[in-house]
C-alpha positions in Angstrom: 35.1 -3.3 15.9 33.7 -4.2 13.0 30.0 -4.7 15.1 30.2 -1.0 16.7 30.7 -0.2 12.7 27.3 -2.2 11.9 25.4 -0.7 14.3 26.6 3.0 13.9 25.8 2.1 10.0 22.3 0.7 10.9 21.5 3.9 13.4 22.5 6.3 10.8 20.2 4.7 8.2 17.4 4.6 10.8 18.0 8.7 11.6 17.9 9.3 7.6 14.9 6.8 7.4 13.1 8.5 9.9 13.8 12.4 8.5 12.7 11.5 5.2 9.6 9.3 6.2 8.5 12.3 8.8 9.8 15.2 7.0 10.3 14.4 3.2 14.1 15.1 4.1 15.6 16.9 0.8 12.5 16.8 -0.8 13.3 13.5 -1.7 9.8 12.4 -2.6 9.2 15.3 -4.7 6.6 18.2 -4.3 5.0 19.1 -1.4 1.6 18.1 -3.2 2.8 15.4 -3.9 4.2 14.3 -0.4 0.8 15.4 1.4 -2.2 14.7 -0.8 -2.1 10.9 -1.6 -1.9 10.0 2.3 -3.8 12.7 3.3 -6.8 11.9 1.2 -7.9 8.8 3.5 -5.9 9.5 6.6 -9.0 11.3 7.8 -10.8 8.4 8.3 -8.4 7.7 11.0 -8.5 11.0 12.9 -11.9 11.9 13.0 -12.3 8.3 13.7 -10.3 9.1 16.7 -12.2 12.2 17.4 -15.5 10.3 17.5 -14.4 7.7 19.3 -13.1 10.7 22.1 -16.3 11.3 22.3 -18.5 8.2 22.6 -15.9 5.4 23.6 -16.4 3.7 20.1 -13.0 4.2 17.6 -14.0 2.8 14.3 -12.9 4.4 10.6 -15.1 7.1 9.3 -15.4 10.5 8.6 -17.3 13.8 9.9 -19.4 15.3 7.0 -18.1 18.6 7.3 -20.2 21.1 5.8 -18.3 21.7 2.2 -15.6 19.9 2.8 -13.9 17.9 0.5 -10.2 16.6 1.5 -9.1 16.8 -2.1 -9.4 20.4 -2.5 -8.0 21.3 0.8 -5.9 18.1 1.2 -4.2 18.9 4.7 -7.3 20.9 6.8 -8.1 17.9 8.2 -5.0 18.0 10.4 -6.4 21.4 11.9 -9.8 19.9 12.1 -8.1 17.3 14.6 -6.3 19.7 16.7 -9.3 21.7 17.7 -11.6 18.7 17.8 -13.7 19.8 14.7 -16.7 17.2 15.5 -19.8 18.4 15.8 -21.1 16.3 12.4 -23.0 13.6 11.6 -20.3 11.0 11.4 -20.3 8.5 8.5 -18.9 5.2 9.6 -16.0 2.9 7.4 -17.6 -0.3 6.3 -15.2 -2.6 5.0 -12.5 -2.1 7.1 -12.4 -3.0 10.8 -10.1 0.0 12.0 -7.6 -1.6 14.5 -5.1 0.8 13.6 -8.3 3.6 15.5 -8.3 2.1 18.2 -4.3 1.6 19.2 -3.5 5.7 17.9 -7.2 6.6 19.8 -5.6 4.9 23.2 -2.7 6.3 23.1 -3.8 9.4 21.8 -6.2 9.7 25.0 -3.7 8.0 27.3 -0.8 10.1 26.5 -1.9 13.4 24.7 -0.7 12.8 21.4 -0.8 15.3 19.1 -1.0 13.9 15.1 2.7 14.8 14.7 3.3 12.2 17.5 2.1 9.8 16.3 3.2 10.0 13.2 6.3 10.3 14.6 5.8 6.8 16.4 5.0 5.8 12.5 8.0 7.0 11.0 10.5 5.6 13.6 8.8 2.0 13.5 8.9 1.6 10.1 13.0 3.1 10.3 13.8 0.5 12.6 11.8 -2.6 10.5 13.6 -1.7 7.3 16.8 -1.8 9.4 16.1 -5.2 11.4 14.8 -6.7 8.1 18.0 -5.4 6.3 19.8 -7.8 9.3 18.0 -10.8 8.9 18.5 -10.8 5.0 22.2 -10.8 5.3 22.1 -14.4 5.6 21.4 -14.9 2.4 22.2 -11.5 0.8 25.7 -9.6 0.9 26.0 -6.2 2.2 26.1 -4.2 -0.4 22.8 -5.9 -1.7 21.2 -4.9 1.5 22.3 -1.9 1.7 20.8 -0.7 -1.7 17.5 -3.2 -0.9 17.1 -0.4 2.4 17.7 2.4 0.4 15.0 1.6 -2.5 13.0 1.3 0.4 13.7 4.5 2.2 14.2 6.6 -0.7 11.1 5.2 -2.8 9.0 8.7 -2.9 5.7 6.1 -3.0 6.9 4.8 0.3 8.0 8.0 2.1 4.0 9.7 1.2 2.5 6.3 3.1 5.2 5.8 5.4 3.8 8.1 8.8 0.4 8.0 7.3 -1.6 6.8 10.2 -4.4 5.0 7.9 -2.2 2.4 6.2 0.2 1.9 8.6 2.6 0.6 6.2 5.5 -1.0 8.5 3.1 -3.6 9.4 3.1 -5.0 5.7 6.7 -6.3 6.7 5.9 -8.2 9.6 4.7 -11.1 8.5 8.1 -11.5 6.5 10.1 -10.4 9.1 8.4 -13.4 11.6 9.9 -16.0 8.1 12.8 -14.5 8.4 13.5 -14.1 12.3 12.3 -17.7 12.9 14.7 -19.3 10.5 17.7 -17.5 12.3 17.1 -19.7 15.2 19.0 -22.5 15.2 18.2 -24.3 18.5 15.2 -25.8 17.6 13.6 -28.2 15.4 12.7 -27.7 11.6 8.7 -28.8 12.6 9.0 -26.5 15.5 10.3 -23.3 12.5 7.4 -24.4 10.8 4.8 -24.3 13.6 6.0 -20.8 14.7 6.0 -19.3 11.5 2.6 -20.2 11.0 1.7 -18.9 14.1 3.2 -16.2 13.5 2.3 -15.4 10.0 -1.3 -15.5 11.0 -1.3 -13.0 14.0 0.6 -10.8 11.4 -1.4 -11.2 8.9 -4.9 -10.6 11.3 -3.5 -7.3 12.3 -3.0 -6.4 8.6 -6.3 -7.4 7.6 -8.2 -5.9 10.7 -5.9 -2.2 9.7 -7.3 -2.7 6.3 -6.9 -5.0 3.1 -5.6 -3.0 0.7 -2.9 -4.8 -1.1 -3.1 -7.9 0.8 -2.5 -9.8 -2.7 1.2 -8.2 -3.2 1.6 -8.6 0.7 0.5 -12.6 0.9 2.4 -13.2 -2.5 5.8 -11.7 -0.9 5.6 -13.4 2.3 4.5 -16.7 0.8 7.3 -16.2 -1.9 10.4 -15.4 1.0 8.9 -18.5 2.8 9.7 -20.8 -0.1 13.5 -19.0 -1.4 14.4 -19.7 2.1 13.6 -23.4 2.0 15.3 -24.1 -1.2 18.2 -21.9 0.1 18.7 -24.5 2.3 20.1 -27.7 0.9 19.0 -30.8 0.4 15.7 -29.6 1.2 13.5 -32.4 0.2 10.9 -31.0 -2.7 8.1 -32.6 -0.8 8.4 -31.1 2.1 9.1 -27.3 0.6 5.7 -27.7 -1.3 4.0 -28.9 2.1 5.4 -26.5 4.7 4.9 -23.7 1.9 1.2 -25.2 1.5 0.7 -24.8 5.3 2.3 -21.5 5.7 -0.2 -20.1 2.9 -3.1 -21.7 4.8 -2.3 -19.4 7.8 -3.3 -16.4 6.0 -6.1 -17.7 4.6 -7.0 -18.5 8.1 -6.2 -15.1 9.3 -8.3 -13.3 6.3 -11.3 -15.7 7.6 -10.5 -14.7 11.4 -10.1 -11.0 10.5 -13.6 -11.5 8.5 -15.3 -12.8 11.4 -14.5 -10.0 13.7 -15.2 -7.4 11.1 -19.0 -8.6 10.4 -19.1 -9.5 14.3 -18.2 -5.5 14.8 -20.4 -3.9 12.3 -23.5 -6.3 13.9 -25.2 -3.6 14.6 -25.8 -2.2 10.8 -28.9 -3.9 8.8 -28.1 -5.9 5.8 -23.9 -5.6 6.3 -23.6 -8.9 4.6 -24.9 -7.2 1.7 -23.1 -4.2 2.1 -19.5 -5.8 2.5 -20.2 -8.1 -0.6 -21.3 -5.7 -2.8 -18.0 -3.3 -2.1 -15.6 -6.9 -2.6 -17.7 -7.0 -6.2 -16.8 -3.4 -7.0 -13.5 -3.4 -6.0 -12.6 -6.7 -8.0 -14.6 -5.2 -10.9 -17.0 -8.3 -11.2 -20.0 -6.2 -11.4 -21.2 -3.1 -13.0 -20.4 -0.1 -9.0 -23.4 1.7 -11.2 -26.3 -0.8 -10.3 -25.4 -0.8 -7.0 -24.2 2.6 -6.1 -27.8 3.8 -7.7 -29.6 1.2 -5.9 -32.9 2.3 -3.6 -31.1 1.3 -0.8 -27.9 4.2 -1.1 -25.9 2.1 1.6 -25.5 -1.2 -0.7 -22.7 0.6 -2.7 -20.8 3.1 -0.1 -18.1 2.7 1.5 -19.5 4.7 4.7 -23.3 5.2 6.1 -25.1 7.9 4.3 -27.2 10.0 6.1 -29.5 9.3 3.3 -30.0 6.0 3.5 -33.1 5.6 1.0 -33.5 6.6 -3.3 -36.5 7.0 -4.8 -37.3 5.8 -8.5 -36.5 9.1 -9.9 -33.0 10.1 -7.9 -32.3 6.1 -9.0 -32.5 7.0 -12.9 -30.6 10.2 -12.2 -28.2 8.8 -9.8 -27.6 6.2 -13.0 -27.4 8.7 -15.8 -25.0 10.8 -14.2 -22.9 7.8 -13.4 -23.0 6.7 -17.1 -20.7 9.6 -18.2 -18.0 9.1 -15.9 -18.2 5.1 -15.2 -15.0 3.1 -15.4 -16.8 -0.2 -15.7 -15.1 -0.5 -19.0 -11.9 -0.6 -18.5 -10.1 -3.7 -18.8 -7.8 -5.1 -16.3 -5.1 -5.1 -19.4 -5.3 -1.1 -19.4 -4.9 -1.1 -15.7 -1.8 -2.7 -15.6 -0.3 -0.9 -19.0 -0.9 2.3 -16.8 0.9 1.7 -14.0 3.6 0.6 -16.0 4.0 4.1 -16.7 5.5 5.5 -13.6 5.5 8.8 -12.1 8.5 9.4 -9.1 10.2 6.2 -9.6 13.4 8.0 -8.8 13.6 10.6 -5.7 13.7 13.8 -6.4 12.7 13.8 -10.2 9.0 14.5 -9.4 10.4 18.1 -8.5 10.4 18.4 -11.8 6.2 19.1 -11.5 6.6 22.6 -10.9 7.6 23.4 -14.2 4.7 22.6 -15.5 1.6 25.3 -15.2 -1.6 24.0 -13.8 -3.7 24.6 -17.2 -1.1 22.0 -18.3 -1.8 19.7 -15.4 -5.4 20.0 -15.7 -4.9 19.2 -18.8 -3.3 15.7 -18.4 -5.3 15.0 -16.1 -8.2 15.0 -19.0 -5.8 12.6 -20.9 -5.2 10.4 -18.7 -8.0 10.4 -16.1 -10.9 10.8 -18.4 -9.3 8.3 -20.6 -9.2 11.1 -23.7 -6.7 9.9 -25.3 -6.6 12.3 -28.7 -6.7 14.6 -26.1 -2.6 15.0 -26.7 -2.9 16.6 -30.4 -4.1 20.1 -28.2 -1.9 19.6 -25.4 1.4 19.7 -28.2 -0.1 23.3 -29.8 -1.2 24.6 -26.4 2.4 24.8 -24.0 5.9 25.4 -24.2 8.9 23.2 -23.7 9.3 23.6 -19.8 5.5 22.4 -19.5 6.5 18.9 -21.4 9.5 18.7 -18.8 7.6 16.5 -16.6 6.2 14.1 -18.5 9.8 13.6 -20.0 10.9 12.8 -17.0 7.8 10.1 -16.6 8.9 8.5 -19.8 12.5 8.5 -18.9 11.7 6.8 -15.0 8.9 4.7 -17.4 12.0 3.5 -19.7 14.2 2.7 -16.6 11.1 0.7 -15.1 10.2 -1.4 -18.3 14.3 -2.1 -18.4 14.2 -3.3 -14.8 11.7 -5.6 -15.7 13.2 -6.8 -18.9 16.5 -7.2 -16.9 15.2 -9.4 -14.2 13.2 -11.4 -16.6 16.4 -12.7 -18.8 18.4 -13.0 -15.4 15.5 -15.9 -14.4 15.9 -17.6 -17.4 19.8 -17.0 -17.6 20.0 -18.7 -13.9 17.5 -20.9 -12.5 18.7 -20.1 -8.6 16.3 -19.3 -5.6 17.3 -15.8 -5.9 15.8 -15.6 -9.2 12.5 -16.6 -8.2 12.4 -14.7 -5.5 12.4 -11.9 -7.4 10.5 -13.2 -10.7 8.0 -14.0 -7.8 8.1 -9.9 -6.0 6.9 -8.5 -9.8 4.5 -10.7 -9.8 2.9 -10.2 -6.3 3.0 -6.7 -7.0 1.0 -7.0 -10.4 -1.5 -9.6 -8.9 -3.1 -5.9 -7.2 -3.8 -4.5 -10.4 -5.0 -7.7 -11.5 -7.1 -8.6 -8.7 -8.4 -5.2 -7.4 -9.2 -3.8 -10.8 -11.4 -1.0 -10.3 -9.9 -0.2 -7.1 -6.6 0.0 -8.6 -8.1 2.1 -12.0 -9.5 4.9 -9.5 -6.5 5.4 -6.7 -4.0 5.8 -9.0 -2.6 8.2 -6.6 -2.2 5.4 -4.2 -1.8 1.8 -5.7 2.0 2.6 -7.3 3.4 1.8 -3.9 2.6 -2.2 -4.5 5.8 -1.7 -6.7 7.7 0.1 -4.2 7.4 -2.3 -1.6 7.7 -5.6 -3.2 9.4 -6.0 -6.9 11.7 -2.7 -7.0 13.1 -3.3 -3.3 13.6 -6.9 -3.9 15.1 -6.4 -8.1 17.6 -4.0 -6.4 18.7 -6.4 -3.7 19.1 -9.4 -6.0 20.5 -7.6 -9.1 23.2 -5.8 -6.8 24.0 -8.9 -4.6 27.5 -10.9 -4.9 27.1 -13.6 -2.7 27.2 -16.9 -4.4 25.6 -18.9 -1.7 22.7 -19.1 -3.2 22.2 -23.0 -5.0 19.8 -24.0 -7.8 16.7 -26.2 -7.3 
């Protein structure tokens, strides 16, 4: 009895994970503009990567250059532009990313018809049933009720639910390589050596179909898998301390083998573009912020510094000095990784259903924050108090309210470490980490997709804080 009562429990959570993650169920993740644009924004480089490859057998990321279009002013067109096969335009190919996820949703999109909802569909209900399945296999070590709030931090996080069908990211696969640690150590029928040698194995497949869908976040993602790996070996006793450092060592020398695999088949598939080498170390630079974007983006040669092929592909001296002028006034070369990771600490839709509270707000007032905090104009906020009335200021209450909650959570788990030296502890001390080693390593990437990188919280330290803070199972020893 009590199993029928399990699984009708877990099918229930995947029906509610699935409405929400498909259809923003409640309006849990907030506005609609805020459910559609973030995904949105890149998850054309999937469909008209899909489109092209319809039409010349070859499904790599990119995008159409659609005469005036820009995805940000008309976030969700793009998903007409797919159904009537809008792609008759010069199409700019991805560079840095080798597209896997193009050519599994292009197959079956031929193959079977799909329309976009479809597949999203397919999305939604895969990442439903790996929340569910990894929910399972951490009941070993976690109790119930810890689980069950751990699935619904995941499901109701409104930064997961805006990635979660998105067909660009394919978030569900960030789990897998956890979900191989976890499944592995379940079985009990086989050797310790031979646990070890699977999970590497199958660490690094995982981890080459994450890299080859994209890298984004793979610091968070590596951390956290890396991080499970060890709290399960000192869960177990008597675990020698030799050994958990050696098998932990090996474990993280899978991924790196899998990032140097996925690398190889990414410069292997763009063989056919001049000077890629060039090309794909010049966007790593940027993105870590180790060099100045504005040198190379400027450059003669316009393709050093994109992330797609330009039609243009040359400068000459005088569109250089322009191209570098105009780029002075708006570069974010100067920000320090410090201020990138003070501003994510101030978090907008922690909680479901607060971000609602955007509507109150007129869009002069939104324009204007976005000058404060986008522009980096600070003394901006001595106009914005004379400007607007009280219901306008609602909504950044409620961002210093979910910001206060945040810093708490984080000042909470922080004393608990040092209260209790237990596996548990680490584990999470280890999931904040991992999630601000993004912001760390990836500055300027992190500094301009604000509207994206939030979810590195979402899906490692908040999920795994709200599983260990809520768990009462006292199996868990100190090492």
């Amino acid at each position: 009895m009590k199993k029928i009562n399990k699984y009708i429990f877990y099918l229930f959570f995947i029906l509610i994970a699935f409405f929400n993650f498909q259809y923003n169920f409640l309006g849990v993740a907030g506005t609609k503009n805020f459910y559609e644009i973030p995904s949105s924004n890149n998850e054309i480089e999937t469909t008209d990567g899909i489109l092209y490859g319809h039409k010349t057998g070859r499904y790599v990321l990119g995008r159409f250059e659609r005469e005036n279009f820009k995805t940000w002013q008309d976030p969700l067109k793009y998903r007409n532009q797919y159904l009537t096969n809008d792609s008759n335009w010069y199409f700019a190919e991805y560079l840095t990313s080798y597209g896997l996820q193009v050519k599994i949703y292009g197959f079956l999109a031929y193959k079977f018809n799909l329309s976009l909802t479809d597949m999203h569909k397919i999305n939604s209900l895969i990442y439903a049933a790996v929340i569910v399945i990894l929910m399972e296999l951490l009941h070993k070590y976690f109790s119930y009720r810890a689980i069950f709030f751990f699935g619904i931090a995941i499901i109701f996080s409104p930064w997961n639910i805006i990635f979660a069908k998105d067909i660009r990211w394919v978030q569900w696969s960030w789990y897998l390589p956890i979900l191989s640690i976890l499944f592995i150590d379940h079985l009990s029928k086989i050797s310790e050596n031979l646990k070890l040698l699977l999970t590497c194995i199958l660490v690094m497949v995982f981890f080459i179909l994450k890299f080859l869908i994209s890298y984004e976040f793979i610091s968070t993602i590596v951390m956290l898998t890396i991080s499970i790996y060890i709290f399960i070996s000192v869960y177990k006793k008597n675990t020698p301390i030799k050994k958990i450092i050696t098998s932990s060592l090996l474990v993280s020398l899978s991924t790196l083998i899998a990032f140097l695999i996925s690398i190889i088949i990414l410069v292997n598939s763009k063989s056919h573009l001049v000077n890629y080498n060039n090309i794909l170390k010049n966007r790593i630079y940027i993105n870590l912020g180790l060099v100045n974007p504005i040198d190379i983006y400027c450059n003669q040669d316009a393709t050093l510094g994109n992330s797609f092929i330009p039609k243009a592909r040359t400068r000459n001296l005088e569109e250089v000095k322009i191209c570098k002028e105009a780029s002075l006034k708006k570069s974010n070369y100067t920000v320090t990784r410090a201020e990138v990771v003070l501003r994510y600490l101030v978090f907008r839709n922690l909680l479901p259903w607060i971000g609602n509270t955007e509507t109150l707000s007129s869009d002069d007032f939104k324009s204007d924050l976005k000058q404060f905090w986008w522009d980096r104009n600070y003394s901006f906020y001595k106009e914005i108090f004379y400007k607007y009335n009280f219901n306008d200021f609602l909504f950044p209450i409620s961002i210093f309210i979910q910001t206060a909650l945040f810093l708490l959570l984080i000042f909470k788990v922080f004393v608990k470490f040092f209260q209790n030296y237990s596996a548990k502890y680490f584990l999470v001390l280890m999931s904040f980490f991992s999630s601000l080693s993004w912001f760390i390593l990836a500055k300027e990437y992190s500094y301009i997709h604000l509207h994206l990188c939030y979810v590195v919280w979402t899906v490692s330290f908040i999920p795994f804080s709200v599983l260990i803070l809520f768990d009462k199972k006292n199996k868990i020893n100190s090492k």
